[in-house]
ROZAVEX-265363 format. One line per field, with one value per residue (C-alpha): y, x, z. Coordinates in Angstrom, 2 decimals, decimal comma. Last residue first. Layout:
N
Y = [Y / ...]
X = [X / ...]
Z = [Z / ...]
***
This chain:
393
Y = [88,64 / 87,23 / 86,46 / 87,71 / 89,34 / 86,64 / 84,44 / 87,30 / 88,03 / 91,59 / 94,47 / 95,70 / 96,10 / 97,90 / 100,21 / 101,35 / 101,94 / 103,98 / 106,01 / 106,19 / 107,43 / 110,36 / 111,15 / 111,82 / 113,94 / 116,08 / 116,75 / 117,15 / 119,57 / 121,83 / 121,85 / 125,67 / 128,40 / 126,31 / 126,12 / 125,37 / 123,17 / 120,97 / 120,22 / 119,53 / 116,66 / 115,50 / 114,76 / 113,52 / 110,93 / 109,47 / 107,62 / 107,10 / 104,91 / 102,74 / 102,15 / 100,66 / 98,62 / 97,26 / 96,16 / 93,52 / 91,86 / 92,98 / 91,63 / 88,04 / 88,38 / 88,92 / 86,20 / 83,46 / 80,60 / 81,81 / 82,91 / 83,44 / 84,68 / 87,31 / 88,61 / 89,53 / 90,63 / 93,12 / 94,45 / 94,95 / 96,26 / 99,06 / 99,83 / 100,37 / 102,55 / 104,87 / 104,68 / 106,96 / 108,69 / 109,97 / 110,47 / 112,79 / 114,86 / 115,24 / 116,19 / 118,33 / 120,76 / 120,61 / 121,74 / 124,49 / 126,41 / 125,85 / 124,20 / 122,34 / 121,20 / 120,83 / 118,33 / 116,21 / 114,31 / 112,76 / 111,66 / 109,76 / 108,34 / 107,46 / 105,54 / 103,85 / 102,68 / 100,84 / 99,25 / 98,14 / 96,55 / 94,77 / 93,09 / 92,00 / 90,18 / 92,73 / 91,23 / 90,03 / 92,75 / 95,36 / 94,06 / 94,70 / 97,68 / 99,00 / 97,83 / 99,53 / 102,17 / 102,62 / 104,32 / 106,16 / 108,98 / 109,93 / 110,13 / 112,39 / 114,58 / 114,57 / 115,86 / 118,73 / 119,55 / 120,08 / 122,33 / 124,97 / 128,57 / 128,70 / 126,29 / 128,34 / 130,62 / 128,08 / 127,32 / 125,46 / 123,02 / 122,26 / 122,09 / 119,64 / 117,46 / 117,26 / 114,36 / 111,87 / 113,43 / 112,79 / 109,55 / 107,73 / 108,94 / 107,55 / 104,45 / 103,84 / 103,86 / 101,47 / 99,31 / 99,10 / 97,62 / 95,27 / 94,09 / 93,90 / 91,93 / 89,40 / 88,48 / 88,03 / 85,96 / 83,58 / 83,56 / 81,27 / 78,97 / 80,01 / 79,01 / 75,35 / 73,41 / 75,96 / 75,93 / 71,60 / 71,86 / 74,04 / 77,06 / 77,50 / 80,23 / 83,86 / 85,49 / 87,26 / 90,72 / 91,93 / 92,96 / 95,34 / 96,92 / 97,09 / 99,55 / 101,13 / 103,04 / 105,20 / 105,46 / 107,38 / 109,98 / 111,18 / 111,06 / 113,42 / 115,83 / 115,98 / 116,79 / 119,58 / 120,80 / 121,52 / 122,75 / 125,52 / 124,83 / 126,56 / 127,62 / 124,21 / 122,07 / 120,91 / 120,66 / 118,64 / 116,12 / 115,97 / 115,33 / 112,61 / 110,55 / 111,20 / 109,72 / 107,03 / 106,05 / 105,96 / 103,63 / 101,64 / 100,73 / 98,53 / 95,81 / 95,79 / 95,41 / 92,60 / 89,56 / 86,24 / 84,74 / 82,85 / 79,59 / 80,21 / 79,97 / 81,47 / 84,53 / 84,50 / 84,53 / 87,67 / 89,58 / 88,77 / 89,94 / 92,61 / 93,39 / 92,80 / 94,75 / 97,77 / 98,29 / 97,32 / 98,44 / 102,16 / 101,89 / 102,17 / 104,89 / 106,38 / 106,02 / 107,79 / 110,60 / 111,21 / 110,80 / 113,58 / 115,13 / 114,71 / 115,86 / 118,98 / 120,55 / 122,23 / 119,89 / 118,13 / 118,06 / 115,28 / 113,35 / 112,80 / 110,50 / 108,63 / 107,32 / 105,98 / 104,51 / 103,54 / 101,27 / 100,08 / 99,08 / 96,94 / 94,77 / 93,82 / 92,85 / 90,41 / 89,17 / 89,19 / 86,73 / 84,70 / 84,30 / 83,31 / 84,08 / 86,90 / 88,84 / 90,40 / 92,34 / 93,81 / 94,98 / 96,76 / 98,24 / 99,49 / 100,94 / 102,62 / 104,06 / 105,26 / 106,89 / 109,09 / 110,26 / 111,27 / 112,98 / 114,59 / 115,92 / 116,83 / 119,29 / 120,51 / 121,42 / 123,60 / 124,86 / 124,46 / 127,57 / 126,34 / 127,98 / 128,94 / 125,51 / 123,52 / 124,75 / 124,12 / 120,27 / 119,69 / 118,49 / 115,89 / 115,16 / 112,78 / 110,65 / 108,79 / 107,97 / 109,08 / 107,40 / 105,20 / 103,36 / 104,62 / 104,09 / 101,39 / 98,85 / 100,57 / 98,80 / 95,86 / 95,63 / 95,79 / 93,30 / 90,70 / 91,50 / 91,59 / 88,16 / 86,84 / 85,99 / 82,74 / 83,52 / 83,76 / 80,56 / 81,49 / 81,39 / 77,80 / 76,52]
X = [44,50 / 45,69 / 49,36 / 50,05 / 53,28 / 54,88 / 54,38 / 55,61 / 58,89 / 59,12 / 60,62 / 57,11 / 57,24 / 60,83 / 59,58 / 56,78 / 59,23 / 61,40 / 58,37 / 57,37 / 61,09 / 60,57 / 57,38 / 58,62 / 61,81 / 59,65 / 57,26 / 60,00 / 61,75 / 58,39 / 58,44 / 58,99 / 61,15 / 64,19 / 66,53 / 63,86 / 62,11 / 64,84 / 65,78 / 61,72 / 61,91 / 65,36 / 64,46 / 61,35 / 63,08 / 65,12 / 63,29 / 60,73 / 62,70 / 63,89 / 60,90 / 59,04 / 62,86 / 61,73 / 58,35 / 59,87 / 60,84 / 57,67 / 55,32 / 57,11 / 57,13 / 53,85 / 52,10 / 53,18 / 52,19 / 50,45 / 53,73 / 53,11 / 49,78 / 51,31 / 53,61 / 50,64 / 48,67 / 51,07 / 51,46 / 47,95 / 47,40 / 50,23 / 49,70 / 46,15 / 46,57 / 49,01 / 46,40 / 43,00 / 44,00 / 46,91 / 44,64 / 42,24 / 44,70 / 46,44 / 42,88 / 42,08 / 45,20 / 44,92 / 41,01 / 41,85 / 44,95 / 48,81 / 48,82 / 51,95 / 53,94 / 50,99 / 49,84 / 53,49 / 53,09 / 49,34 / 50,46 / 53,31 / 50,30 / 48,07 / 51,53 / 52,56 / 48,46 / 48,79 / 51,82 / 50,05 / 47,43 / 49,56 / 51,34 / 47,95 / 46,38 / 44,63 / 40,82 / 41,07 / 44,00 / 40,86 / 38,59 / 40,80 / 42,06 / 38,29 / 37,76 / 41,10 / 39,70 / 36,60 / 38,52 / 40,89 / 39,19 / 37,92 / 40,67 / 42,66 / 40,00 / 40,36 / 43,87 / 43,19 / 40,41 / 43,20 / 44,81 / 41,48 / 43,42 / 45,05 / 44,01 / 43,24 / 45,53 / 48,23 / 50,70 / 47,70 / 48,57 / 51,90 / 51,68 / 48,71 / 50,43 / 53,70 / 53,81 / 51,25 / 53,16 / 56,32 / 55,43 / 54,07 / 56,55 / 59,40 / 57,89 / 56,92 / 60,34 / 61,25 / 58,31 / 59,70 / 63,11 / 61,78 / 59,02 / 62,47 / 64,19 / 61,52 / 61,04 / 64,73 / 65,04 / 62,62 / 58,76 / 57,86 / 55,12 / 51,62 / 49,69 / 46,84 / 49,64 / 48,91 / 45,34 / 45,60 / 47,97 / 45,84 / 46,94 / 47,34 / 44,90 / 46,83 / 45,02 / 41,20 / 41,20 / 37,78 / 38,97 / 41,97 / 41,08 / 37,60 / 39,08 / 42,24 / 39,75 / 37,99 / 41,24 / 42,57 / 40,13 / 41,34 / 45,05 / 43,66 / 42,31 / 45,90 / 47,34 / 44,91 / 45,72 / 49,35 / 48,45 / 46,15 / 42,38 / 39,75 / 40,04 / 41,82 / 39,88 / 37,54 / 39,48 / 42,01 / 39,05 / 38,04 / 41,32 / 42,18 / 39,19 / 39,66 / 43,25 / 42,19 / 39,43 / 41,70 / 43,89 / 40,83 / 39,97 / 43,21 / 41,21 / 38,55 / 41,07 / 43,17 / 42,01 / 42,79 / 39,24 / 38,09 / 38,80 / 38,30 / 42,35 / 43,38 / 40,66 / 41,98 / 45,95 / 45,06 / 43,73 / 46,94 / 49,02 / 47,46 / 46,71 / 50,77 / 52,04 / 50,46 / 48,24 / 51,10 / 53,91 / 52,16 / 53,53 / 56,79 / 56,14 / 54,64 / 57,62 / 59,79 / 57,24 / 57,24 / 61,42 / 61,96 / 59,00 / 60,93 / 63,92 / 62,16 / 61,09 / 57,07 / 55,63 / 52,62 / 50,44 / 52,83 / 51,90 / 48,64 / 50,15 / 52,72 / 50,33 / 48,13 / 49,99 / 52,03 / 48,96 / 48,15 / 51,63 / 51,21 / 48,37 / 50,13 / 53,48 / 51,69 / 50,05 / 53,51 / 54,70 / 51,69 / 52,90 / 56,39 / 58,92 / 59,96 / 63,22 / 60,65 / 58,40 / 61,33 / 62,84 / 59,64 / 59,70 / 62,37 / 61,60 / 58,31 / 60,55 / 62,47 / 59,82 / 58,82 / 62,02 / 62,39 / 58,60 / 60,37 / 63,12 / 61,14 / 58,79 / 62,32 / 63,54 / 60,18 / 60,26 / 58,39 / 57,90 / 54,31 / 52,17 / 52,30 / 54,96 / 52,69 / 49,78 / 50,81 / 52,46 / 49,11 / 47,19 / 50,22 / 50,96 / 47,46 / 49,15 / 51,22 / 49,73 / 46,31 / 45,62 / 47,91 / 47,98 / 44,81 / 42,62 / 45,10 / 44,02 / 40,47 / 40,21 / 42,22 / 39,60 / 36,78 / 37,94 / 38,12 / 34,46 / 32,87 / 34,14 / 32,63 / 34,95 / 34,62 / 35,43 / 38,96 / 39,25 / 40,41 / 36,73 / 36,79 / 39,37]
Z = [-86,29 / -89,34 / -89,76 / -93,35 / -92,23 / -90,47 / -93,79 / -95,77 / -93,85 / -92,11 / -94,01 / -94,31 / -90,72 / -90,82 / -93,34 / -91,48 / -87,81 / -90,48 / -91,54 / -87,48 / -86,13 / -89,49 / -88,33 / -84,32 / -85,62 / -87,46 / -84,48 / -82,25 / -84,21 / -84,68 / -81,01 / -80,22 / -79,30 / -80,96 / -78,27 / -75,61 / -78,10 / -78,73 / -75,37 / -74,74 / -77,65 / -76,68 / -73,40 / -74,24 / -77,06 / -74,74 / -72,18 / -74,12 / -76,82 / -74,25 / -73,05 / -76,29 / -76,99 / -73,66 / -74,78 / -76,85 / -73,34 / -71,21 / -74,06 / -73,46 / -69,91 / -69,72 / -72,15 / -69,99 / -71,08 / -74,40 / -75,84 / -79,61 / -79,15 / -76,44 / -79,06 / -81,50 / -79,05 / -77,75 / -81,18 / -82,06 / -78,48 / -78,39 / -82,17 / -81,39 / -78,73 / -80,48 / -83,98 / -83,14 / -81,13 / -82,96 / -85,80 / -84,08 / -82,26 / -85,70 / -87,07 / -84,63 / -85,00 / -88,83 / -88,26 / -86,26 / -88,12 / -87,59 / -90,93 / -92,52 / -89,59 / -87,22 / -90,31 / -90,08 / -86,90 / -87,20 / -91,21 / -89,03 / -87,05 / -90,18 / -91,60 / -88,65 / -88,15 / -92,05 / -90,96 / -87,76 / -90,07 / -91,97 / -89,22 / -87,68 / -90,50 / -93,15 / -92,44 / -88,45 / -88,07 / -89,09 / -87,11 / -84,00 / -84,95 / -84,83 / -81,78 / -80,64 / -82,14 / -80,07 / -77,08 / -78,47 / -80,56 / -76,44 / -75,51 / -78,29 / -77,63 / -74,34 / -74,76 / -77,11 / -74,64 / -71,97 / -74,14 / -74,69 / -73,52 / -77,28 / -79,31 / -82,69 / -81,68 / -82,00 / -78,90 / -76,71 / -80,26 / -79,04 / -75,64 / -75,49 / -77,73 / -75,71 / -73,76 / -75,54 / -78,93 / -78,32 / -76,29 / -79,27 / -81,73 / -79,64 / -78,95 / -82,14 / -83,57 / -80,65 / -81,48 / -85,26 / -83,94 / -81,72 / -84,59 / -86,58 / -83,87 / -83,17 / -87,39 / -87,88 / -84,44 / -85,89 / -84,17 / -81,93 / -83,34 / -82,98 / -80,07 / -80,76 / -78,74 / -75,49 / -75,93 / -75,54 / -72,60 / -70,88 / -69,66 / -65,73 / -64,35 / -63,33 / -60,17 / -61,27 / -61,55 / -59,93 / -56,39 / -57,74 / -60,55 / -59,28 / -56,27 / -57,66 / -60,51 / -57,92 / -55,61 / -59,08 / -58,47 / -55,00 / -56,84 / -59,11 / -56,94 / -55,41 / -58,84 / -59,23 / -55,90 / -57,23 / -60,79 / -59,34 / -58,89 / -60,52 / -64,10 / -65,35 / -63,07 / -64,93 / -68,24 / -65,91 / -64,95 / -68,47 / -69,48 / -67,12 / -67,82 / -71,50 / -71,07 / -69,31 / -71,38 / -74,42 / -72,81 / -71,54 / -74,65 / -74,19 / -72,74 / -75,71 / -78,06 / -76,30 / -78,42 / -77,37 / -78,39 / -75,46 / -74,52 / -70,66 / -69,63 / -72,82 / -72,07 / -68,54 / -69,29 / -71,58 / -69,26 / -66,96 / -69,39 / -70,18 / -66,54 / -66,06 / -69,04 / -69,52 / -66,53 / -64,00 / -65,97 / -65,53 / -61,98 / -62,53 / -64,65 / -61,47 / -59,03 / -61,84 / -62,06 / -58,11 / -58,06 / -60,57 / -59,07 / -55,46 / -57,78 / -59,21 / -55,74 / -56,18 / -53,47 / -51,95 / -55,83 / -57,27 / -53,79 / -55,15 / -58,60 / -57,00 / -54,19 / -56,48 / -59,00 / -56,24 / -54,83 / -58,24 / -58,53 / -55,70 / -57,37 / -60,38 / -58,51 / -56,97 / -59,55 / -61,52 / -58,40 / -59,11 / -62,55 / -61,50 / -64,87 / -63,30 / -65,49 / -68,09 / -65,80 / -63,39 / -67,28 / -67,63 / -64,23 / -65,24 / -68,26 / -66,86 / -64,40 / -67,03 / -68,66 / -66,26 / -65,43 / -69,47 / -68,56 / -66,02 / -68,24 / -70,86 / -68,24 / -67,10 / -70,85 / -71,04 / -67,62 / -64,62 / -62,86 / -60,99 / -61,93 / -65,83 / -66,40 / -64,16 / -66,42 / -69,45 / -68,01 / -66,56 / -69,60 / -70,40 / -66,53 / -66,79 / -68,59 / -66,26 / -62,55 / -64,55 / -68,11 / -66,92 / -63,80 / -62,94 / -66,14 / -67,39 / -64,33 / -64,67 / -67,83 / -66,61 / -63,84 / -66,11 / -68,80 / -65,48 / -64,24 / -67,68 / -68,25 / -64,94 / -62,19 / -59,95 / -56,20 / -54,68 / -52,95 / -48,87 / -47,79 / -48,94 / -46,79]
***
């Protein structure tokens, strides 16, 4: 019977896998069609309101597999689910490269936001489940480092490629790559522990239905900023001379500004309390929006990168945490619910993003449209009761 216990994990081991969890599932299966989409549309005749479209496909598989999340209460079911979306990740992310037809892409990008649930959600989730289980501090910061990693990962490997491979081969380079991350993401995550009674009476109170359906609210405005810019960023700036023919950079950029601030988001929720502090990231990610709109030069460009890095992963794990303190028991399904407002918003937002740049020539619209979702998303925190607002991190 003892060769069928799953050995002991280390701490290291577990905020590995869920690093590599969000490397794959992610910064790959999902993000990693942000530095391709210039080079799909050169290569591959993908056009502007197509590459919207996908990403819209994209996004609804994320959504789904959001609402799958939020409906199973079993955590060993979730585990389940955990490990076979690392497989589609996977799968969904070479098989982009075996065709140029848009509905098996339609169907590729679908099968990969499904995926993404399993980095997102689940190895949060599950992360989170371990710390609780080992009376460690319930922080998610250095887990979703691994957001920016992704995305750097990706990026690189894009940059790479860019004057070597065409999109198609590209993709199926990628999905080599991803089989890196599958492998400690999937021995090293421990299954879900049961919570003690005693860490489970030390868990905030629920939060009132005022409080849970303005943080919805604000997510959704996030959501739509947050995928305007992960789907389009590199297209916009390639578009200025100051860019042109260095896109993929754009995106490792944006990676590698990523990594240390959910550290950084961290500390600051620990001094501002976590509310606060994703009130102050709405405002430094709106400010990420609007200086495209005012310079089209080099250091504008790099400074929106910059700033989006630096505050879309933090939101995600400052407001993940938040929830998932609330609902120590099963921290999953309670991200996966709010988180569905976060779907929503990506399904529709690329659609309109890429509709409005074929009419308009370019995505100025989007990028005015994505600050004014994150001023409202501001408001709607500081909206937020006082007591809720001063929760410390």
């Amino acid at each position: 019977m003892s060769l069928l216990i799953p050995p002991p994990r280390h701490a290291w081991q577990v905020i590995t896998a869920g690093i590599c969890a969000l490397v794959l599932t992610v910064g790959l299966a999902r993000f990693a069609y942000t530095p391709l989409l210039p080079v799909m549309r050169l290569d591959a005749g993908l056009t502007a309101a197509g590459g919207g479209w996908l990403a819209t496909f994209n996004y609804l598989g994320y959504l789904a597999g959001t609402v799958l999340v939020a409906r199973v209460g079993d955590m060993q079911l979730k585990f389940r689910f955990y490990r076979i979306g690392l497989v589609l990740a996977v799968v969904s992310t070479g098989l982009m490269g075996t065709t140029t037809d848009m509905a098996t892409w339609g169907v590729l990008r679908f099968v990969a936001g499904l995926s993404s649930t399993a980095g997102l959600l689940l190895a949060s989730g599950l992360v989170l489940n371990w710390l609780l289980a080992h009376q460690r501090r319930p922080q998610l910061g250095l887990h979703f480092a691994g957001l920016g990693v992704g995305i750097a990962v990706s990026g690189l490997a894009a940059a790479a490629m860019a004057d070597q491979l065409a999109s198609s081969r590209q993709w199926i380079a990628l999905g080599t790559l991803a089989v890196v991350f599958l492998i400690p993401a999937w021995a090293w995550m421990p299954p879900p522990a049961a919570i003690s009674s005693a860490t489970g009476a030390n868990a905030p109170p629920p939060p009132g239905r005022r409080w849970r359906w303005l943080l919805i609210a604000s997510y959704f405005c996030a959501g739509v900023g947050f995928v305007v810019s992960a789907t389009f960023i590199v297209a916009i700036l390639v578009q200025t001379p100051a860019f042109a023919g260095h896109g993929s950079w754009v995106w490792v950029l944006v990676g590698l500004t990523a990594i240390p601030s959910t550290f950084a988001w961290d500390r600051l929720s620990n001094r501002l309390g976590l509310i606060r502090a994703l009130m102050l990231a709405y405002a430094l990610q709106a400010t990420s929006f609007v200086l495209p709109l005012l310079d089209g030069g080099l250091w504008a460009g790099a400074a929106s990168a910059v700033l989006f890095g630096l505050t879309f992963a933090g939101i995600v794990s400052l407001t993940l945490t938040v929830v998932g303190r609330h609902y120590p028991h099963n921290p999953a399904k309670a991200m996966a619910t709010l988180t569905l407002s976060y779907g929503v918003a990506q399904i529709i937002a690329p659609a309109i993003a890429g509709t409005l740049a074929r009419d308009s020539g370019s995505y100025q619209g989007a990028l005015v449209l994505a600050a004014i979702m994150m001023v409202i998303g501001f408001v709607l925190l500081w909206c937020i009761p006082d007591d809720a607002r001063s929760t410390t991190g």
